[in-house]
C-alpha positions as a printed Julia matrix, in Angstrom:
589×3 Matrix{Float64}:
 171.93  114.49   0.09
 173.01  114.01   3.48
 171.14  110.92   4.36
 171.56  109.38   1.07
 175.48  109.33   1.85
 174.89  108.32   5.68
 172.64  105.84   4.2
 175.16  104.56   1.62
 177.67  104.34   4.4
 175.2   102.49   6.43
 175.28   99.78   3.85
 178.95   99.58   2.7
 179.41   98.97   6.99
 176.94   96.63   6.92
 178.08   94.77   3.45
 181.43   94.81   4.7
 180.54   93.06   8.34
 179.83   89.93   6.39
 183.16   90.3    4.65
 185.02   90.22   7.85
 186.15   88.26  11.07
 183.98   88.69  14.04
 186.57   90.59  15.89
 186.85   93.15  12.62
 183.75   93.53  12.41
 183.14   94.63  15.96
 186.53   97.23  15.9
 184.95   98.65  12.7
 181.35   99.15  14.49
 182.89  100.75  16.94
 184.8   102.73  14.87
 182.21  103.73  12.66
 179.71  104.71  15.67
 182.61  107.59  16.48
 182.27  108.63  12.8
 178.57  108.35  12.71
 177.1   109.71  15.95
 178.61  113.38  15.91
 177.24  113.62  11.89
 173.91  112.22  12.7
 172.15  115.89  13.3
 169.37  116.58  11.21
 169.3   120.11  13.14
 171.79  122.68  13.5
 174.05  122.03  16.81
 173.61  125.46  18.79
 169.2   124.22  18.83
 170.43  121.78  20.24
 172.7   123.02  22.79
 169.91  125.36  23.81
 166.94  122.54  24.34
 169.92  120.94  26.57
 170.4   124.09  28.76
 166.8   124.64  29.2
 166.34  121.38  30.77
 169.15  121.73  33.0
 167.76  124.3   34.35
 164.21  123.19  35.42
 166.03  119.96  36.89
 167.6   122.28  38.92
 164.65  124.0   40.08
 162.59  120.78  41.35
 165.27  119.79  43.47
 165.38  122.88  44.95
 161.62  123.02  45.82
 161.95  119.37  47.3
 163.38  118.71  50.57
 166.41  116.24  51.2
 165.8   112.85  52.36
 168.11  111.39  54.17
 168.75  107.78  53.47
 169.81  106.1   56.72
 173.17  104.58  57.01
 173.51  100.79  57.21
 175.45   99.82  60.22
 176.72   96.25  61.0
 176.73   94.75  64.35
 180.09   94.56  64.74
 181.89   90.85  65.11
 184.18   90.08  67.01
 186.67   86.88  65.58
 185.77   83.38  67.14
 187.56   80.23  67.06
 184.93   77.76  66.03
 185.99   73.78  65.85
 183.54   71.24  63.87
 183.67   68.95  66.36
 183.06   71.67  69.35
 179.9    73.15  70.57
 180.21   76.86  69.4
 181.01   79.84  72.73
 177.3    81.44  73.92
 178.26   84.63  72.69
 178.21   83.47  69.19
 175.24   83.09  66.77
 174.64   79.82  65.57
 174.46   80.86  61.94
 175.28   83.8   59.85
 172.04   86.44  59.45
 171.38   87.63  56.39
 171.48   91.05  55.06
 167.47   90.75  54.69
 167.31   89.29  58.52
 169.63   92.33  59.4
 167.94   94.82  57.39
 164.91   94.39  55.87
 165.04   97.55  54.27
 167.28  100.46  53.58
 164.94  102.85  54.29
 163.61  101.9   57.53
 165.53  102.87  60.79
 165.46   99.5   62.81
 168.44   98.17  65.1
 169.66   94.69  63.68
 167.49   92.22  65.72
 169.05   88.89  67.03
 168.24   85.18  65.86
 167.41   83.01  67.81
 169.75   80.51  69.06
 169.13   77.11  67.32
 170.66   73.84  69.4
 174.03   72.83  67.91
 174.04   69.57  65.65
 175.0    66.3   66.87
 178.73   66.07  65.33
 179.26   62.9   63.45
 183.75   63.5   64.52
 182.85   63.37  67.79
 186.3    62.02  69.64
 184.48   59.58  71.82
 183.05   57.91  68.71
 186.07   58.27  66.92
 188.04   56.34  69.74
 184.62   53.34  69.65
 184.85   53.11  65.74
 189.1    51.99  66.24
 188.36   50.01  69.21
 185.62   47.88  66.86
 188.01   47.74  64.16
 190.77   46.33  66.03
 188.34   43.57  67.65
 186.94   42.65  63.82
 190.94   42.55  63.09
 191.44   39.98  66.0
 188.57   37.84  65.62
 189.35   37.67  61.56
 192.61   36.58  62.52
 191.98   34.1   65.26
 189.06   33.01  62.77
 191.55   32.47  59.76
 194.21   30.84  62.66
 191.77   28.25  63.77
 190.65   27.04  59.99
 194.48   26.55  59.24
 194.75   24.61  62.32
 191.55   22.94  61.55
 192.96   22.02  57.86
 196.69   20.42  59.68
 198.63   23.46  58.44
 200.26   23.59  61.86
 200.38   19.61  62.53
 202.85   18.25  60.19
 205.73   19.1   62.49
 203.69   17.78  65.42
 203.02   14.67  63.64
 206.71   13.88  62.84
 207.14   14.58  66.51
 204.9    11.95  67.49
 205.58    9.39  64.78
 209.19    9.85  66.65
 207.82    9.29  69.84
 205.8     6.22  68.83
 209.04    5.1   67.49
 211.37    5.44  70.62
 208.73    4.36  72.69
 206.86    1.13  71.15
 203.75    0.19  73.43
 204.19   -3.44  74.64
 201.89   -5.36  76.6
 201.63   -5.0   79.94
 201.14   -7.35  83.07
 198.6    -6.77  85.55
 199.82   -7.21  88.21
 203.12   -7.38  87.76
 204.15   -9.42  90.1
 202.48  -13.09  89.89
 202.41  -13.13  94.1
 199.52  -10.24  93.9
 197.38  -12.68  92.21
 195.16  -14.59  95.26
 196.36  -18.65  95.51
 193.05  -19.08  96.09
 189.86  -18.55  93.5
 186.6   -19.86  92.84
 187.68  -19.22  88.83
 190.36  -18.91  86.73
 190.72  -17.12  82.92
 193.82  -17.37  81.7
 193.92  -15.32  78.69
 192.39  -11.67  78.24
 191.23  -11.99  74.78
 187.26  -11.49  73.61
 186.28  -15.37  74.88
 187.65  -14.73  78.0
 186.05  -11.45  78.79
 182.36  -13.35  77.39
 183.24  -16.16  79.76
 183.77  -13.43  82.84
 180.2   -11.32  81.57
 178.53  -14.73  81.94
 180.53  -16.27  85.24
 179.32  -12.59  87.02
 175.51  -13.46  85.61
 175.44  -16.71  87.3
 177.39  -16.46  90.2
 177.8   -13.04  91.69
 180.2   -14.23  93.98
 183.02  -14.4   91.83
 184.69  -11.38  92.26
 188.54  -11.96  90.61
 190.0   -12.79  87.41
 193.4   -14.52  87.24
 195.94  -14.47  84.78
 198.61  -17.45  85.18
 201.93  -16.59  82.89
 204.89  -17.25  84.69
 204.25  -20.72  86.32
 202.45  -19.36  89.79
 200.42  -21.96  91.57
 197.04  -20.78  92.01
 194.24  -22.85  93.44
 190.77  -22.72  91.77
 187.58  -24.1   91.45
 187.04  -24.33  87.43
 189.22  -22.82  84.75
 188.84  -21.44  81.69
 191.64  -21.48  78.9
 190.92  -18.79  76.28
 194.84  -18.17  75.27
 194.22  -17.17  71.5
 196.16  -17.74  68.5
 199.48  -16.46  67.54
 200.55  -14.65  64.34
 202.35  -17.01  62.16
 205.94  -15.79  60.61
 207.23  -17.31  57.14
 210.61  -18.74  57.41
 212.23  -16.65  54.55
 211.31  -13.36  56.76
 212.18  -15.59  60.28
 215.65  -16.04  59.1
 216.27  -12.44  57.21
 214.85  -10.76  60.78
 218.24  -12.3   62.43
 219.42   -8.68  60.72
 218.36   -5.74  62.99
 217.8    -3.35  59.77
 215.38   -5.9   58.62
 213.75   -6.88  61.74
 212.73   -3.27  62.02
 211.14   -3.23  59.1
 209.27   -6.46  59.05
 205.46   -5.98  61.16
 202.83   -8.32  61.58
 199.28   -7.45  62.4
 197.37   -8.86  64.75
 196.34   -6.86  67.8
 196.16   -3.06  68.83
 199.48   -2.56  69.2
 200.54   -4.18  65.56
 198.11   -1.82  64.19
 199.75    1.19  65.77
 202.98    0.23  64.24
 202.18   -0.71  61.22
 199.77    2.48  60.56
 202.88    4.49  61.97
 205.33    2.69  58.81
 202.49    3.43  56.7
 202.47    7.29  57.24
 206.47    7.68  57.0
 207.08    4.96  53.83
 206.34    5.1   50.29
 206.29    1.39  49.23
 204.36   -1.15  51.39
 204.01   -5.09  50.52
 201.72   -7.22  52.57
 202.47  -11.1   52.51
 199.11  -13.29  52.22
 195.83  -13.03  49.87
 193.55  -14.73  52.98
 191.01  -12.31  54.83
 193.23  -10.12  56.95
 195.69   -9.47  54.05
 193.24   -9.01  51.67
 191.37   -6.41  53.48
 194.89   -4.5   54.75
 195.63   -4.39  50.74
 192.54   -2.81  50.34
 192.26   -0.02  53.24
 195.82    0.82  52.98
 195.55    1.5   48.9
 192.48    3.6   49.32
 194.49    5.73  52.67
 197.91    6.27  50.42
 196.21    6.55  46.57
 195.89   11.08  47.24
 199.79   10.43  48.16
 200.49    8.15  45.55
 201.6     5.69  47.89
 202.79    1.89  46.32
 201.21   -1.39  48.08
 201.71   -4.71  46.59
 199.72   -8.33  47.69
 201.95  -11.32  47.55
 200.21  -14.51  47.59
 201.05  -18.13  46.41
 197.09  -18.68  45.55
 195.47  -18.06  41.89
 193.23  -15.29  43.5
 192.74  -13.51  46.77
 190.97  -15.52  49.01
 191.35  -18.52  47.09
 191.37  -20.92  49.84
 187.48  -20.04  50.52
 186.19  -18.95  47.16
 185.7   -21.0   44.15
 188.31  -19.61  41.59
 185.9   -17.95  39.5
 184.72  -15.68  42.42
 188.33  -15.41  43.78
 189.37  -14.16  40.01
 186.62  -11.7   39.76
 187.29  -10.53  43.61
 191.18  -10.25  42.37
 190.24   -7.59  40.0
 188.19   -5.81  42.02
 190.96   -5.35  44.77
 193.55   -4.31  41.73
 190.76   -1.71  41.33
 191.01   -0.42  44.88
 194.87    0.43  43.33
 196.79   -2.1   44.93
 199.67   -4.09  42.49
 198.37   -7.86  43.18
 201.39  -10.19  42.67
 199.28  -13.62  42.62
 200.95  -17.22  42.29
 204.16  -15.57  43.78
 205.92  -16.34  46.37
 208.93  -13.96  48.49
 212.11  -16.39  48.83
 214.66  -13.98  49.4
 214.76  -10.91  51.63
 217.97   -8.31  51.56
 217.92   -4.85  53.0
 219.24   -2.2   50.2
 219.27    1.43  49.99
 217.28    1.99  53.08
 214.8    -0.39  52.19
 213.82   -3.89  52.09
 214.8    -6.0   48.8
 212.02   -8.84  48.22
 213.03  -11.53  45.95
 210.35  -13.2   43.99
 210.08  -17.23  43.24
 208.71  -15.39  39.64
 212.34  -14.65  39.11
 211.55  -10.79  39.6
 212.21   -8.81  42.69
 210.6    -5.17  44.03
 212.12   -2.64  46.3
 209.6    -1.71  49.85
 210.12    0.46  52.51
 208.05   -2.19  54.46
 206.83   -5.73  54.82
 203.52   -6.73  56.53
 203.01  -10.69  57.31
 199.47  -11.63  57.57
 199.72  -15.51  56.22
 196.94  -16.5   59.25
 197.25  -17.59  62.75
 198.57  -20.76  64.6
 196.64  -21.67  68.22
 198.7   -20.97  71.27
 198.42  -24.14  73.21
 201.57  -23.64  74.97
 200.03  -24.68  78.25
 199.46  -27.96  76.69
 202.58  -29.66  77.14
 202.8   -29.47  80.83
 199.45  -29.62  81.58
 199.53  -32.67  79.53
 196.21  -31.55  77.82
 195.05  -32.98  73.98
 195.99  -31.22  70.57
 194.65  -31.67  67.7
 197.43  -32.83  65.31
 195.68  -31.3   62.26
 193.22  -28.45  62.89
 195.39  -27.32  66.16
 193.72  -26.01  69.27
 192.56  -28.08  72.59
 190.2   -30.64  72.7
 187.25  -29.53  73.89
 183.58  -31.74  73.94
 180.39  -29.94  72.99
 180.27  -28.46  76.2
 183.84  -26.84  75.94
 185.44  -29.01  78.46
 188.75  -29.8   78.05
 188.99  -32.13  81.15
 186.95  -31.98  84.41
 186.2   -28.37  85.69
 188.76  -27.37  82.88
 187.26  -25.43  79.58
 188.35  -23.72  76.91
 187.09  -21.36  74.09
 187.97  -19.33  71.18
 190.55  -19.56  68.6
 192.2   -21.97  70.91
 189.07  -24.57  71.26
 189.28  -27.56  69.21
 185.1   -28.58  69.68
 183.26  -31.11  68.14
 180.63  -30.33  65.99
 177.46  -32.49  65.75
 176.45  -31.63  62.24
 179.81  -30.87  60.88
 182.61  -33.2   62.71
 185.83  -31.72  64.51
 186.51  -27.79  63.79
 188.44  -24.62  65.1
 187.29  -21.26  63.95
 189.05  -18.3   64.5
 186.26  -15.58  64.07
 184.61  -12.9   65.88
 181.62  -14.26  66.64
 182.61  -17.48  67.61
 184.82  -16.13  70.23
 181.77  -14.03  72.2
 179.75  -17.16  71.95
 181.96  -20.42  72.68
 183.62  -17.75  75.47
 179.52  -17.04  76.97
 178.99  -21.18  76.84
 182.06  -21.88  78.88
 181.11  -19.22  81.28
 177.66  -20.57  81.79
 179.03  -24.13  82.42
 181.12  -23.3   84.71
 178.74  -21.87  87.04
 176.76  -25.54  87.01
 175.11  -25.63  83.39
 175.73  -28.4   80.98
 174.72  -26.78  77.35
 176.24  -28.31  74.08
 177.56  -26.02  71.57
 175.16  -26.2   68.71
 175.24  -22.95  67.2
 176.92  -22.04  64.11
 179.3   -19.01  64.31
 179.38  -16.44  61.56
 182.15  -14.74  59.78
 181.92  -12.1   57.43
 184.62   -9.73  55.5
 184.56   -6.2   53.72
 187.24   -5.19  50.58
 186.18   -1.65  50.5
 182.7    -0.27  50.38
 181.83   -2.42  47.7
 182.49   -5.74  47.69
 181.7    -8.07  51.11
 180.28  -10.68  52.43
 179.11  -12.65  54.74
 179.67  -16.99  55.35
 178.59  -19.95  57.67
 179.28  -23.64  58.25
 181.94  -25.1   56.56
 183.35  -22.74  53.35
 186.23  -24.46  51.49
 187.31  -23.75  47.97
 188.23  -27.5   47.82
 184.97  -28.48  47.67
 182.54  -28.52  45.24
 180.25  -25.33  45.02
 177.05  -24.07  43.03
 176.95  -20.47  42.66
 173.56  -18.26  41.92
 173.69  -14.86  41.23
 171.64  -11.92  40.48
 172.6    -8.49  39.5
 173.31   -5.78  42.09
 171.57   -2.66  43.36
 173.01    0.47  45.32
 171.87   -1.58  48.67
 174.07   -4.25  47.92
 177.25   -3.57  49.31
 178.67   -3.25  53.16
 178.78    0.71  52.84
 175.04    0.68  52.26
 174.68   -1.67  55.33
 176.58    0.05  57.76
 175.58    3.34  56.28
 171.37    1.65  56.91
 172.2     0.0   60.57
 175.08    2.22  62.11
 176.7    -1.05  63.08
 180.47   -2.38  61.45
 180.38   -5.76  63.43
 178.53   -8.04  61.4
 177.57  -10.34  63.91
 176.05   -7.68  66.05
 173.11   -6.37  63.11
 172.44  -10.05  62.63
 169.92   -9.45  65.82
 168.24   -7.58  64.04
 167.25   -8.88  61.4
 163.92   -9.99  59.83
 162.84  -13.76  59.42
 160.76  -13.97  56.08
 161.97  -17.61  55.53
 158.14  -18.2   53.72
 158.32  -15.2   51.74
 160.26  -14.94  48.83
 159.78  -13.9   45.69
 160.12  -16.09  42.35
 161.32  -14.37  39.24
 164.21  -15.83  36.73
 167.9   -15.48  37.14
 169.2   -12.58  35.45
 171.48  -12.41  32.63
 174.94  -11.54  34.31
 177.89  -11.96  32.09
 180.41  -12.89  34.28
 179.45   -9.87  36.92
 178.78  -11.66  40.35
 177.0    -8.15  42.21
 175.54  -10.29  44.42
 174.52  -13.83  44.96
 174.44  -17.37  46.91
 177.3   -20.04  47.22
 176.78  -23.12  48.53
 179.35  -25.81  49.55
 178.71  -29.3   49.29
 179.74  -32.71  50.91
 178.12  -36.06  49.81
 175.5   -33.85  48.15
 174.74  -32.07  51.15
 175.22  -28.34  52.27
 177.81  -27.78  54.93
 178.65  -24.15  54.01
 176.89  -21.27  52.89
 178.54  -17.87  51.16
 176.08  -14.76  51.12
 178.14  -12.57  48.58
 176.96   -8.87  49.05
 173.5   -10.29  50.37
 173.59   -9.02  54.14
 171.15   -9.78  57.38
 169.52  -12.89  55.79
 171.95  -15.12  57.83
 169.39  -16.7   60.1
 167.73  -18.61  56.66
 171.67  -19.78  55.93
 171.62  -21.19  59.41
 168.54  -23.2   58.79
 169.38  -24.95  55.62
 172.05  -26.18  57.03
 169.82  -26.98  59.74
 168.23  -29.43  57.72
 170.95  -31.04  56.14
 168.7   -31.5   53.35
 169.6   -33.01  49.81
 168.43  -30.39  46.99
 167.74  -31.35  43.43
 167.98  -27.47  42.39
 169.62  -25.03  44.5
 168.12  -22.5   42.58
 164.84  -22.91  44.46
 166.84  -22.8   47.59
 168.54  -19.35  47.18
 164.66  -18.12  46.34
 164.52  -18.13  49.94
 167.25  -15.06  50.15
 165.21  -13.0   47.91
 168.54  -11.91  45.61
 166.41  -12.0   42.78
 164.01   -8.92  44.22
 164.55   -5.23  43.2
């Protein structure tokens, strides 16, 4: 009966776990072990007391039998407290590491003192101070050279120039380089010489290269300005030509506000101050559509269109360049400079000129008027033949410019050359040109006939011009827009342009690559003239007189000057020009 009721409340426990919480549950288990345990005797209690006691006893008398062991005592070495730093080697005295109890004491029961470890070598410390101190030290220099680096690339950019340029804009300003005599004083110049240049220009300083060829002797130059008397064997007269003023601007420049603001461009110290107006104005107009102004227009439009800079053209013509082109090539050309971004005022005219709100006021014969910070004249040249009036030497009354025979001489042992040189031309009648090339060469003839030579001037000069990279070309003999012209064209690559030349040769002076360039005057290829559509990329011009050609335009065609000089060489009449610009190949890919 007894286990059927321990049984029963064996399973009302366990029924009544599931019932519950967790935590119940347990607090009733352990409640109902207390209950159980002391009931769960299926004996009577004093057996089992007895059974107890009898074991006690024998337990008692085994150990007494046995004898006592000992277990030995586990002493530690005893340590004494050490200051040990990370970045310090530890004191001798000190173990490297901490033993272990098994290192200590292998085992309780053995008797054994604790043996000592071995030293090990102390680890290389990564905080050592000394490379503590090297890593700062490399950090600062990486700071400095960053900085010095990051210095330098805003120097490099102009981020510390804009001050210093306004500083020497002002200097330029105060300080306006002028020429310069040399020598000063006209009694340092020898009486005596076995040649005189007067002038310093480019045909004087070819007529000096080729005096020192010939005759080594000649060791001086002379420059007669202020009416010195100097004796001399032959002289040359190379004086140059003189910027020509218009006589609206002549009169307005009486005003000093206006004078100061009116420049004209013709040597290396005109281009310094008109560069230096440039940089500090906002509004530039140049006066004249010819070569110089035409090419101004363009590189100053190009330097000022980031800075949104204004530059006008003024010209009385229909086109730019319309004295030398035909007027279809000088409208086409006008377009392409209003494409470089310059505002071309054509058939205009400035009659009026009034300085207004710090700038100049240009009145315009269209009935309009504009507002500049600047004006640039650049309406051509005039010769200087000042010397001619005392000397009592020949002008001519049309072209300007000494009289000079084939050989340059103006009278006996007296020459002349360059832009001042009136010479005859055996092909082409009485000229003056007033071109690079013409100056080295008429300036080397003059040279070599004064030293005892007697060689005609036969050759034809070149002259060539550039409107941006683009556009440019090159021109011989006599080019007039008045007379009458047959144009042939073909259509343009990527080599056809004056970038593509100088970019090719390395050479800007025109006149200078012509040496090098190759003569296939027999070689040519023959295809058809392309269909253009009013796009002249490149092509042939030639200028006629009593059916003849005097003049020859090479329009974006470069180094083929040497077949322009012989056709008009020839002085051929052609039934079709087409076969004769064959010979330029402008027709070949």
């Amino acid at each position: 009966m007894f286990r059927i009721n321990h049984l029963l409340k064996l399973k009302n426990t366990t029924f009544k776990f599931f019932t519950r919480s967790p935590l119940e549950t347990s607090k009733i288990l352990a409640v109902q072990r207390i209950q159980l345990y002391p009931q769960a005797r299926f004996y009577s209690k004093d057996g089992d007391d007895i059974d107890k006691k009898v074991e006690d006893i024998k337990d008692k008398a085994c150990q007494s039998k046995k004898p006592k062991k000992e277990h030995p005592k586990l002493v530690l070495k005893e340590c004494k407290p050490i200051d040990i730093h990370p970045c310090r080697p530890p004191p001798p005295d000190a173990c490297s590491r901490l033993p272990s109890l098994e290192e200590t004491c292998p085992k309780p029961t053995s008797q054994s003192e604790c043996p000592q470890s071995k030293p090990e070598p102390p680890p290389e410390c990564p905080h050592d101070e000394t490379s503590k101190w090297d890593n700062y030290k490399n950090a600062a220099w990486i700071g400095l050279l960053i900085t010095a680096a990051t210095l330098g690339a805003l120097y490099a950019l102009g981020f510390f120039n804009k001050k210093e340029k306004k500083e020497i804009l002002a200097v330029r300003k105060k300080v306006k380089r002028v020429p310069v005599k040399d020598p000063k004083n006209s009694k340092d110049i020898p009486n005596d010489v076995p040649y005189l240049l007067i002038g310093g220009g480019t045909a004087s300083f070819a007529a000096f290269r080729a005096i020192k060829s010939a005759d080594p002797t000649a060791k001086r130059i002379a420059y007669l300005e202020d009416g010195y008397e100097i004796h001399y064997n032959k002289c040359l007269i190379a004086t140059g030509a003189n910027p020509k003023m218009l006589n609206v601007f002549e009169v307005a420049c009486a005003d000093p506000q206006i004078d100061q603001r009116v420049k004209i461009f013709r040597n290396i110290f005109d281009f310094e101050d008109v560069y230096d107006a440039f940089e500090e104005s906002k509004s530039v107009a140049i006066i004249g559509g010819g070569f110089l102004g035409s090419e101004l227009a363009c590189a100053l439009a190009r330097k000022g269109r980031k800075r949104q800079k204004e530059v006008y053209q003024i010209f009385r013509e229909q086109g730019n360049m319309g004295k030398i082109l035909p007027e279809y090539l000088s409208t086409w050309t006008t377009n392409k400079v209003k494409a470089e971004g310059v505002n071309v005022l054509n058939n205009t005219e400035v009659i009026g000129v009034k300085f207004e709100n710090e700038g100049l006021h240009l009145i315009l014969s269209n009935g309009k008027s504009i507002r500049v910070d600047h004006a640039v004249i650049a309406v051509g040249v005039e010769p200087n033949t000042e010397l001619a009036e005392k000397s009592n030497l020949e002008v001519d009354p049309e072209l300007g410019g000494f009289l000079v025979n084939t050989e340059l001489m103006a009278r006996s042992h007296l020459y002349a050359a360059g832009d001042c040189a009136c010479f005859y031309d055996a092909k082409l009648g009485r000229r003056r040109i007033e071109h690079h090339d013409h100056a080295v060469v008429t300036g080397r003839l003059a040279g070599e006939n004064m030293t005892g030579q007697a060689n005609p001037y036969l050759h034809q000069s070149m002259f060539w011009s550039d409107l941006g990279p683009d556009v440019g070309y090159e021109a011989i003999g006599i080019v007039d827009a008045s007379l009458p012209t047959v144009g042939v064209f073909a259509k343009a690559t990527d080599k056809d342009n004056p970038k593509a030349v100088v970019t090719e040769t390395g050479e800007g002076i025109r006149s200078t690559t012509e040496a090098a360039e190759q003569k296939n005057e027999g070689d040519c290829k023959i295809t058809k003239k392309d269909n253009l559509a009013d796009n002249y990329g490149k092509g042939i011009v030639f200028y006629l007189r009593d059916d003849i050609v005097v003049g020859i335009v090479l329009w974006n065609v470069f180094n083929r000057m040497s077949i322009a000089r012989q056709v008009l060489k020839d002085e051929s009449k052609y039934d079709d020009l087409n076969e004769v610009a064959k010979l330029f190949n402008i027709h070949e890919d």
